[in-house]
Structures are given as structure tokens and as C-alpha cells.
Legacy VTK file of the C-alpha trace (Angstrom):
# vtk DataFile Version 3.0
C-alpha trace
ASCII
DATASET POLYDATA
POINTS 252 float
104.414 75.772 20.771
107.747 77.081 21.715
106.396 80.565 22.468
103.251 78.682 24.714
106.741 76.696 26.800
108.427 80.278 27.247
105.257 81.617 28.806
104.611 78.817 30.862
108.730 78.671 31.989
107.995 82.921 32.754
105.204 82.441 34.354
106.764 79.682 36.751
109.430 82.122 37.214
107.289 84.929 38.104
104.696 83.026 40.586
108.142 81.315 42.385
109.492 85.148 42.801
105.955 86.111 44.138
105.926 82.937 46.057
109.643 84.200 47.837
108.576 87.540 48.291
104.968 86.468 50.180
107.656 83.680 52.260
110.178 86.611 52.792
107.101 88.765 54.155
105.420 86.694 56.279
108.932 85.542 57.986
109.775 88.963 58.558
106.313 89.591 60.262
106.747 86.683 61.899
109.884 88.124 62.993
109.030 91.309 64.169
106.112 89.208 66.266
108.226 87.990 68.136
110.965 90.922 68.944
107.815 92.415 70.414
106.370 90.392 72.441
109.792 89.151 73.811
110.122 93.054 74.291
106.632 93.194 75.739
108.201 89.656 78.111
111.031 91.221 79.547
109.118 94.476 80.357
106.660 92.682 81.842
109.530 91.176 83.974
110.934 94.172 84.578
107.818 95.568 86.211
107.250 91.990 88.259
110.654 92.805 89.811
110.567 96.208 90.274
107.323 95.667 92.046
108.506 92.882 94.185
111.681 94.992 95.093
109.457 97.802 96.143
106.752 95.592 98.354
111.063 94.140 100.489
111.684 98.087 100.517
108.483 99.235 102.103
108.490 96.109 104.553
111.763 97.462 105.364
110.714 100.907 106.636
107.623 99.145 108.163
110.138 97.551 110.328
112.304 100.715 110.468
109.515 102.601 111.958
108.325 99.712 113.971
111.400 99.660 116.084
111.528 103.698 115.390
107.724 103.281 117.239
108.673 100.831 119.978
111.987 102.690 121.096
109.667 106.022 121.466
106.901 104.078 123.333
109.238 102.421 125.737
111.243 105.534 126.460
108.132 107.951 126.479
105.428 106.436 127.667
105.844 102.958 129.525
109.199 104.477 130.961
107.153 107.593 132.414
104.101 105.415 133.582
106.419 102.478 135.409
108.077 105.543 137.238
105.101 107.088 138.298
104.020 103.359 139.675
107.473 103.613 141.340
107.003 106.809 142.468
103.038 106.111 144.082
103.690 102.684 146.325
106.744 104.177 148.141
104.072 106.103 150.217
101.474 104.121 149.688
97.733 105.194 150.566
93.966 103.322 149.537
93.903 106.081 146.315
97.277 105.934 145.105
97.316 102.304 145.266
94.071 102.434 143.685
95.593 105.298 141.043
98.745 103.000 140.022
96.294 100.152 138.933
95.092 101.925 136.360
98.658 102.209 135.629
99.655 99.326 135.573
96.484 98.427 133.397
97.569 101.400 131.604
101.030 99.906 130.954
100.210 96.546 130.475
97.886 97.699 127.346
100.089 99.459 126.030
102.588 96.657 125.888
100.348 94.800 124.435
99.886 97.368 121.428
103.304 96.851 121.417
104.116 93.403 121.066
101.302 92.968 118.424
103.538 95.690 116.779
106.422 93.493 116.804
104.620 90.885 115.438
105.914 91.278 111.574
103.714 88.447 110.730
100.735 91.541 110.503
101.689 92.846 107.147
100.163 89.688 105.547
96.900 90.715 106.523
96.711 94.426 106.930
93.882 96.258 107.647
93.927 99.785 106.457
90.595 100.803 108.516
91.993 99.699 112.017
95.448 101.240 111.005
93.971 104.888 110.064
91.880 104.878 113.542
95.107 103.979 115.719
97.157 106.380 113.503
94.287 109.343 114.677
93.940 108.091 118.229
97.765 108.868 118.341
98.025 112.002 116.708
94.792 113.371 118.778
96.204 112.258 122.035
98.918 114.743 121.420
96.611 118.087 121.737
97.849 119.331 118.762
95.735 117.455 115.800
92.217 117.361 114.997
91.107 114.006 112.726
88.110 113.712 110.518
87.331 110.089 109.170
84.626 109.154 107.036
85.631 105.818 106.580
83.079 103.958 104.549
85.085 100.898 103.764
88.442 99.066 103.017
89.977 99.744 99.872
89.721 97.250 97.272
92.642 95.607 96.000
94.567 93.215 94.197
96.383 90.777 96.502
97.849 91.557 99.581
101.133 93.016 98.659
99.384 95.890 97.293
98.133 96.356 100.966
102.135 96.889 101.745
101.939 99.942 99.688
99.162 101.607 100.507
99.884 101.342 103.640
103.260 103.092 103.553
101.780 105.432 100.868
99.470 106.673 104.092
102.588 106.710 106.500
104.444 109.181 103.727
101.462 111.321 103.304
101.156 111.693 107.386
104.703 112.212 107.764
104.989 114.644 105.082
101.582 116.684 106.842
103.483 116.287 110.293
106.876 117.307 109.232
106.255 120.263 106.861
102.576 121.515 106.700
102.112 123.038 110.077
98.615 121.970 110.042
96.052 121.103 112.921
93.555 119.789 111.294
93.274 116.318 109.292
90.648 114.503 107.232
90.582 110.865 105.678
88.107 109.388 103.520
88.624 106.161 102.300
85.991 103.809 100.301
86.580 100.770 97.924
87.982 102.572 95.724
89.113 106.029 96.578
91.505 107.558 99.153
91.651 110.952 100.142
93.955 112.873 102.745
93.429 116.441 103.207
95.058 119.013 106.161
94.499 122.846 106.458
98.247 123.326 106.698
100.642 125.977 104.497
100.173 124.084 101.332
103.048 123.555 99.041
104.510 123.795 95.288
103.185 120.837 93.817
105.905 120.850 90.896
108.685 121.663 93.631
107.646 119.220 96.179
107.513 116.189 93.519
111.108 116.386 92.459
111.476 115.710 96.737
111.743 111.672 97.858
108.517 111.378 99.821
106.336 112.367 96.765
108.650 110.071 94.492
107.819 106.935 96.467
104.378 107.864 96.811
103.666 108.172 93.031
105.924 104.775 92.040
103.930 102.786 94.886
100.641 104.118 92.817
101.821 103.299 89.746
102.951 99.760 90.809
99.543 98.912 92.174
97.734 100.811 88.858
96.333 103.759 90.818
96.106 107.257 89.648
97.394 109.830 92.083
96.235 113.724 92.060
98.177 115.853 94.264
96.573 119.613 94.918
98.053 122.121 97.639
98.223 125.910 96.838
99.602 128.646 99.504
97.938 128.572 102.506
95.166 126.716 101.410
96.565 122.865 103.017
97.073 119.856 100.339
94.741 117.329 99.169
96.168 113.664 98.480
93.677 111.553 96.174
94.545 108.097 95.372
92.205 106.148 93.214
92.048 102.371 92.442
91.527 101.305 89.285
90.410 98.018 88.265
93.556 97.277 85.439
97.129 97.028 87.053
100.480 97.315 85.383
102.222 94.708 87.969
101.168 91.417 89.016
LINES 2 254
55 0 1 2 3 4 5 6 7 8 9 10 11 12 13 14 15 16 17 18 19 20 21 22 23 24 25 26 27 28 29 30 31 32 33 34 35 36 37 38 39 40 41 42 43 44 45 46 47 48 49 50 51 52 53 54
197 55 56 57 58 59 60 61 62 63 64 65 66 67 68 69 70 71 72 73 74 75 76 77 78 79 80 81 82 83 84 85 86 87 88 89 90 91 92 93 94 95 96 97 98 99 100 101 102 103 104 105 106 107 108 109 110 111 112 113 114 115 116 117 118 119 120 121 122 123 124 125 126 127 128 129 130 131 132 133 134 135 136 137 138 139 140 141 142 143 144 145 146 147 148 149 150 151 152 153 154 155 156 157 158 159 160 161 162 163 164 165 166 167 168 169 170 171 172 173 174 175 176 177 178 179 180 181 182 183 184 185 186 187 188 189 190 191 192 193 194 195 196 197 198 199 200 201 202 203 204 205 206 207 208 209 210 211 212 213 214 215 216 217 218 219 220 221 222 223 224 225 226 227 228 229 230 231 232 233 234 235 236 237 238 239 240 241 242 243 244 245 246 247 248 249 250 251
């Protein structure tokens, strides 16, 4: 009887230190839960603010080259067609009058174009289609660019502050073609969810030219809105600029 007690009193012992160690376990799982998905919380912040400070940066340089935009239009263009008016109706005749109408219609449009720039209230409802058309009409008006867009429809995105990006991710990719790859020749195709810039300029090193600003913002703005970027350019063969909208995100 005594030995049946000491196996009952060991086995006790041994099912409450199995009982500890299955407690101990699951605590420390329950543990390690939770440093990760706190982990997983504040990363998930991290990319929430990083995004939202990226969507005040890029309004910033919309404004930037807003006023960048208006200052050029006002000393380049209205300036030159307001003295031209000047210059027509101090001798006055049936075709110059006639001549600075148009001018003035000329003028008046383009302060229009203006004003709606100004208007900052735009960036909540940008649309990408209208933006890429004006962009062309200005660059062809120059002489020295030839545009190509197949424009089959607005890209599809997430919410509007995506729209931000995109948007400046075009305005890098145009400057960067203007400023460096002494090209004449553009082409844009854009659907729901691809867009493509390509130009028949000097090309570039791809691995050089990434470690450069421009590229860097392009590439975080397509991360932050969960796009995949492909960049090809070789030596005298122009550059290619493929962004592509996927349906996941890693910022909301």
C-alpha cells in the first residue's frame, strides 16, 4: 500500500512538472506572439508615416514647380504676347487690330491655364490622362520633341494620394529625359495598370544612374504605392521606364 501512495505522490509530481513545462511553453509562445506582431505594429506605422511624409514632400515640389511654371509663363509667354498687343494698337490698322485679338484671346487662355494651376485644390482629384496630354502639348510646342501616346486609360489605384505620386513619378521621369538624355523623341503608354515612358535619347548606366536622387525618389514613390519598377537604358539605345500596379500595397 505504501509503495501504491509513493507512485501515486511521483506520479502527481511528474504530471505537475509536465503541467509547468506545457504552462511555461505556451506563455513563452504566447510571448513571442506578441513581440511580433507589436514588431509587425510599429512597422506597419512606420510605413503609414513614411508614406504620408512622402505624399507633404511631393505636394511640396508640386507647388515648387507650380510657381517654378507660373514665373516662366508670365515672364515668357504672357509678358511677350501683352507687348506685342502693346506694340500693334500704337499704329493701329483693321488687321493688326484684328491680329492682337487673337492675342488677347491668346493671353487670356493662357491665364486661365494658369490660374487653374494655382488652384492647389487640383491634387485631390488628379487626372493623369489630361496631365500627360498638356505635358506633350508643351514639350511639342517647343520644336524640339516629338510625343507618342497610346493612352488607353487611367491608371488604377488605391486612393487618391497614390495619384500624388504617380504624378511626380512622371514629372521625374520627364525631367530626367529633358535634362540628360538628349532625346527628340518620346512615347507614353499608360493603361489600368501599366505605365511606360520610353525616349530615343543616349541611354544611361542603369546601376550608376540609381545611386543619383531622381531615380531614388522614383523607386521609394513605387514602393510606397506597391508598384514594381523596371528601369532599362543601354548606350545609345534611349531608356525605358515601366511602372506596374499591382493589386497588394505595402502602405495604406
Amino acid at each position: 500500500m505504501f509503495e501504491d501512495q509513493s507512485e501515486i505522490v511521483f506520479t502527481v509530481i511528474v504530471s505537475s512538472i509536465m503541467l509547468l513545462i506545457i504552462i511555461s511553453f505556451i506563455i513563452i509562445m504566447l510571448f513571442i506572439h506578441q513581440k511580433r506582431v507589436l514588431r509587425h505594429q510599429k512597422n506597419i506605422a512606420k510605413l503609414k508615416q513614411k508614406y504620408q511624409e512622402e505624399i507633404m514632400r511631393a505636394q511640396m515640389e508640386m507647388q515648387e514647380e507650380t510657381l517654378d511654371y507660373v514665373g516662366r509663363e508670365l515672364h515668357d509667354n504672357i509678358g511677350q504676347i501683352l507687348s506685342l498687343i502693346k506694340l500693334n494698337l500704337m499704329n493701329a490698322q483693321d488687321q493688326q487690330i484684328r491680329e492682337s485679338r487673337k492675342l488677347i484671346g491668346t493671353a487670356i487662355h493662357d491665364l486661365r491655364n494658369i490660374s487653374h494651376t494655382l488652384n492647389l485644390t487640383w491634387t485631390e482629384n488628379i487626372n493623369l490622362t489630361a496631365f500627360i496630354q498638356n505635358t506633350a502639348k508643351s514639350l511639342e510646342s517647343s520644336n524640339k520633341y516629338n510625343l507618342q501616346l497610346n493612352l488607353k486609360s487611367e491608371l488604377i489605384l488605391k486612393n487618391k494620394e497614390d495619384y500624388i505620386l504617380v504624378y511626380r513619378m512622371i514629372q521625374e521621369i520627364i525631367q530626367n529625359i529633358l535634362k540628360h538624355a538628349e532625346a527628340n523623341q518620346i512615347q507614353v503608354f499608360m493603361d489600368e495598370k501599366l505605365l511606360e515612358i520610353n525616349d530615343n535619347g543616349r541611354g544611361f548606366d542603369v546601376k550608376t544612374a540609381s545611386l543619383g536622387t531622381g531615380i531614388k525618389n522614383i523607386k521609394a514613390r513605387a514602393s510606397l504605392i506597391g508598384a514594381d519598377l523596371e528601369i532599362k537604358s543601354s548606350q545609345n539605345k534611349g531608356s525605358i521606364f515601366r511602372i506596374t500596379i499591382n493589386d497588394g500595397k505595402y502602405a495604406n
